[in-house]
N, C-alpha and C positions, 0 to 999 in steps of 0.2 A: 384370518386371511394370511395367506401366505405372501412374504415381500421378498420382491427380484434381488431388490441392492442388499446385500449383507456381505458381511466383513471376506468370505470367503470368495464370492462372485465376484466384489473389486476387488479384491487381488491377484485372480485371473484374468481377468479380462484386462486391468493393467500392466502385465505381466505382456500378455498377448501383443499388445500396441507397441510395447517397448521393445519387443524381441521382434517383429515388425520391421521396425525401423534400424535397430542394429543389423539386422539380416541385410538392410538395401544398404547401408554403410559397406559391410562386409564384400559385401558383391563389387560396387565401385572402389574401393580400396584394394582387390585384387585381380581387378579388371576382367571380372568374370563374364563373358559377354555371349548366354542362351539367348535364344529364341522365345522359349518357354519361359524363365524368368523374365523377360522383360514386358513379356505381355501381362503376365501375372504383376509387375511391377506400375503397370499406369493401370488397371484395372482399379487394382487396389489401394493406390496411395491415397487418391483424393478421400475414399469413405474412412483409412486409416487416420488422415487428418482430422475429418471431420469428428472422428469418436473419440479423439484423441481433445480435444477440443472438450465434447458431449460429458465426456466420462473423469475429465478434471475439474469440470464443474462439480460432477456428482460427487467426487471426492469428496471435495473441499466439504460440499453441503455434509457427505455422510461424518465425515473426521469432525464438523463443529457440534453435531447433535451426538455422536456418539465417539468421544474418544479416548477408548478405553482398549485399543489393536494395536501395538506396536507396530505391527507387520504391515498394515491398512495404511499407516501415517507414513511408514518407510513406501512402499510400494507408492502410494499417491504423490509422496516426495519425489522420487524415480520419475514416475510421469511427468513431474513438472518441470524436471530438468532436460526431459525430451522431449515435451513440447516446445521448453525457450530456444533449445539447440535445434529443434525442426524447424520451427516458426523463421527463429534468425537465420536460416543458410538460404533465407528466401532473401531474404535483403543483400 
């Protein structure tokens, strides 16, 4: 049987959330203000949170059963420091 989570997939899809969220930094940092991104921007932020959330769980879980990636433990680290900077700009 073939498994979803492997070393290659989260680190894409990590990759993906965190380039995400720099991208809406980028945007409000230079007062970029479409139409078209901004609707793309409340579409996507809450299921971006949410996986963002979904997929540092899976980290953490994939990084204690197998850690043997540099790149997986770097990448999941990346995530965790975007989530605490996501999470806290809410407070």
């Amino acid at each position: 049987m073939h498994k979803f989570i492997t070393d290659r997939n989260l680190i894409i899809i990590n990759l993906i959330i965190i380039s995400y969220f720099v991208l809406i930094f980028l945007l409000n940092y230079y007062d970029i203000n479409y139409v078209l991104f901004n609707v793309f921007r409340e579409l996507l932020t809450l299921p971006f949170v949410a996986a963002q959330i979904f997929f540092l769980y899976i980290g953490i879980k994939h990084i204690i059963i197998n850690p043997r990636n540099l790149v997986t433990i770097t990448s999941s680290i990346a995530l965790t420091i975007c989530t605490i900077i996501t999470i806290g700009s809410f407070f």
